[in-house]
N, C-alpha and C positions, 0 to 999 in steps of 0.2 A: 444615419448609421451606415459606415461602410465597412464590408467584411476585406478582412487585413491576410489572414488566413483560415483554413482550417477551424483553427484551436481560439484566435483571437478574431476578435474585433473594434473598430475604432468610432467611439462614437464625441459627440459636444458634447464639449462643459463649458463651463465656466470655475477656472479657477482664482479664490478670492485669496489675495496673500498682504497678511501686513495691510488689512483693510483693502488694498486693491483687488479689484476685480479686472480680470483678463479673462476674454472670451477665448478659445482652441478645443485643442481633442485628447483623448489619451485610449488607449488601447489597455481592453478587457478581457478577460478570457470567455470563450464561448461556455454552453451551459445547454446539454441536448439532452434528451430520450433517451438512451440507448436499451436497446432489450436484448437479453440473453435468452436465447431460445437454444434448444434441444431436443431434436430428431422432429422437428417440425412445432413445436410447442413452446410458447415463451414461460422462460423459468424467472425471473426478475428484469425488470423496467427500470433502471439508475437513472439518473441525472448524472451526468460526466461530459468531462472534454473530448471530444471526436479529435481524439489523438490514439496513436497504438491502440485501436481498437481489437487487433489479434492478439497483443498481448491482454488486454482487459477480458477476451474471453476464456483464453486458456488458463490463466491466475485465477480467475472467478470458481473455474469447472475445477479447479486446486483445489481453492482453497475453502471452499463449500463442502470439497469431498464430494464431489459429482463423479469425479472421474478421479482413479490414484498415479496416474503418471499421461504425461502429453501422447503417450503411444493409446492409449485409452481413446482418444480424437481423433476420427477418422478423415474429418474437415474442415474448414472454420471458410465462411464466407458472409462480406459485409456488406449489406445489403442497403443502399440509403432510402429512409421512410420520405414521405411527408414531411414531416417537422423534428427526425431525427436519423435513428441507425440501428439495423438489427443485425448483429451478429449469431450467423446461423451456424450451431457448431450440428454436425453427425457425429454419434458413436459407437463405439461395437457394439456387437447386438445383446452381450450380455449385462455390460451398464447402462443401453439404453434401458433394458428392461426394467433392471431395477430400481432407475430413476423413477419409473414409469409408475412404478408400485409404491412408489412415497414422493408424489408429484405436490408441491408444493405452488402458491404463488404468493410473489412479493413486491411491494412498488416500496423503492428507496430513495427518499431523498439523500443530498450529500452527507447531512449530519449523522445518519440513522447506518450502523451495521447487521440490523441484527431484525432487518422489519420482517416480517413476515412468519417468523419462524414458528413453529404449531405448539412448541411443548418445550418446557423446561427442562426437560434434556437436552432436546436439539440446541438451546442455548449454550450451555453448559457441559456441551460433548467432550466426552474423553479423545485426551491429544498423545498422539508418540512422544515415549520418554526419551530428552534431549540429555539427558544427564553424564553421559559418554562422547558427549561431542568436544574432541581435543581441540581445543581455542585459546589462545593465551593474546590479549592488551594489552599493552601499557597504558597508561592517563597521555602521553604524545599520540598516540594509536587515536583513541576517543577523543581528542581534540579536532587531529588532522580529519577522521571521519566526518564531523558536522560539520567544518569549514567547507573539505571539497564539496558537500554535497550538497553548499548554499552556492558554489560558485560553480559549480552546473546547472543552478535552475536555471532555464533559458527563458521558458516562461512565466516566471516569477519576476526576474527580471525587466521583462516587458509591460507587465501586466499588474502586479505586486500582489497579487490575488488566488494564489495557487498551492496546494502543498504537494512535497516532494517524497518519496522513498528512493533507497537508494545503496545499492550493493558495495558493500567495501573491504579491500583483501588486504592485510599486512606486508606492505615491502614492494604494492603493485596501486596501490592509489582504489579512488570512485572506479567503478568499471562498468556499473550502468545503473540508472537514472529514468526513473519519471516522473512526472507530474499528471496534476487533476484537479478539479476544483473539489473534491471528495479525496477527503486524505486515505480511506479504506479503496477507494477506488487507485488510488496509486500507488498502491501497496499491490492490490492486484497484477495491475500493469504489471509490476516487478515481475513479482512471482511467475506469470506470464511470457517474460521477456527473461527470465535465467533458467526457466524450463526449456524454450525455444534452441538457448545457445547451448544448452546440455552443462550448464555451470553448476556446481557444487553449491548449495547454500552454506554446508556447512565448515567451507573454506573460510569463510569472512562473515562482516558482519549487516542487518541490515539497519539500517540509517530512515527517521523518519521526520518532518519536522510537526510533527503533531503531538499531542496529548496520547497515550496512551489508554484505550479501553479494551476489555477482556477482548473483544474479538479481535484487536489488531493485537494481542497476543495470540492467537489461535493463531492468525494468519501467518504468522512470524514461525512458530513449530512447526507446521503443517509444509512450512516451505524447506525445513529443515537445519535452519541456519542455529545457532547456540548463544548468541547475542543479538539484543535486539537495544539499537542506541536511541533516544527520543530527545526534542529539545523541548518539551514541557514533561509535564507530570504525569503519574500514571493513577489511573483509579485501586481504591483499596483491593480491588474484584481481580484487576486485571495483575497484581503482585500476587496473591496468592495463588495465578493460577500458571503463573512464569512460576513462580517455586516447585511447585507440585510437577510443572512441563518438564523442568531440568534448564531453562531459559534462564539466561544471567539479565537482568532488565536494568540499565543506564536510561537514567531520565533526568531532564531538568539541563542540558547539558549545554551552557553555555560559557564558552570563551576556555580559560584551562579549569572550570569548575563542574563538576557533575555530581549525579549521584547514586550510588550503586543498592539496588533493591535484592538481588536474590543473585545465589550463587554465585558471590563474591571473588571465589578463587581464579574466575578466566583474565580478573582485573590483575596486573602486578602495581602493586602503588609501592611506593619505597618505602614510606615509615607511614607507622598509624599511632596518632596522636592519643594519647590515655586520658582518663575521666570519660 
């Protein structure tokens, strides 16, 4: 195995095609540790890509509700382990405290949003009401979103093993983009990386290419944005809780077809078909 960069690596196969067998290589994407620590204490151990790892901390310390705006973060530094990476954020001293005072720990693998969490509240925490967030789509709007936002995977492309999030404004295209081998992890990243640039979430929309579950609906209010576009399906959990958010949820969303889960009115469709 030879490391390619960072994010990927290139290992042997053998690819058998049409019965033939050809010996070569292909490039994978990496798959590390990362730990999110706070004010000297790790708060969650992920499995993620050592990519944007400042964005992956600040999105995290978002969208956990660790911290309620990037001014909250007084530091962030990346620290490479052993066999991974710690992101060591500092805070003021009055969120570190009361981090302090409901310190939780969590180890996540990619699949898993929601490890850790102590209590059925925490699950199911109450999110800011989106329901005044002025956003209008067309069905061209929700098309051109999932297209650019497959034709910026960079590592996806490489690698075909990767899911993407991905910010998108009407009339200004994709404007930023990540990936991760954890689709809540790239979701992160974002949130992370449109804090950073001081962007409005609730300019546009965000773009994912995953399944939706309740916490990447969390994540999606919490970032502020008023649309959240998906190219699979959303859990029954995670619609009723985009209803309740004020979140318009587009899922399923491929080619000129999609389809619109809650608060329908940000969509302009031009005719709707009766029965």
């Amino acid at each position: 195995m030879t490391q390619s960069s960072p994010s990927t690596a290139t290992v042997s196969r053998i690819a058998v095609r049409a019965g033939v067998a050809t010996p070569g290589s292909r490039a994978l994407p990496e798959e590390v540790p990362v730990a999110l620590s706070f004010g000297g204490s790790t708060q969650a151990v992920m499995m993620a890509t050592p990519a944007d790892l400042h964005d992956f901390g600040v999105g995290f310390a978002l969208s956990e509700a660790i911290v309620r705006s990037e001014t909250d973060i007084l530091s962030v530094e990346i620290v490479e382990a052993d066999q991974g990476f710690d992101v060591q954020m500092q805070l003021i001293e009055g969120v570190q405290a009361q981090l302090s005072a409901r310190r939780r720990q969590m180890a996540g693998p990619v699949g898993c949003g929601l490890c850790g969490i102590e209590s059925i509240e925490e699950a199911l925490r109450a999110l800011p009401d989106r329901k005044m967030v002025d956003l209008s789509f067309g069905p061209d709007d929700v098309r051109e979103a999932v297209r650019s936002l497959s034709m910026h995977q960079k590592l996806r492309a490489e690698t075909g093993a990767v899911h993407a999030a991905g910010f998108y404004r009407p009339g200004e295209g994709m404007l930023c983009v990540r990936e991760d081998v954890g689709r809540h992890n790239a979701l992160d990243k974002l949130i992370g990386a449109l804090a950073r640039s001081g962007s409005n979430a609730a300019d546009g929309a965000i773009v994912v290419t995953s399944r939706v579950s309740v916490d990447m609906v969390q994540k999606a209010v919490i970032a502020g944005t008023g649309l959240l576009i998906a190219v699979s399906a959303p859990t029954a959990l995670a619609v009723r809780t985009a209803e309740a958010a004020g979140l318009t949820l587009v899922s399923i969303a491929r080619g000129a077809d999609f389809e619109i889960f809650t608060h329908m009115d940000r969509i302009k469709t031009d005719r709707i078909a009766q029965g």
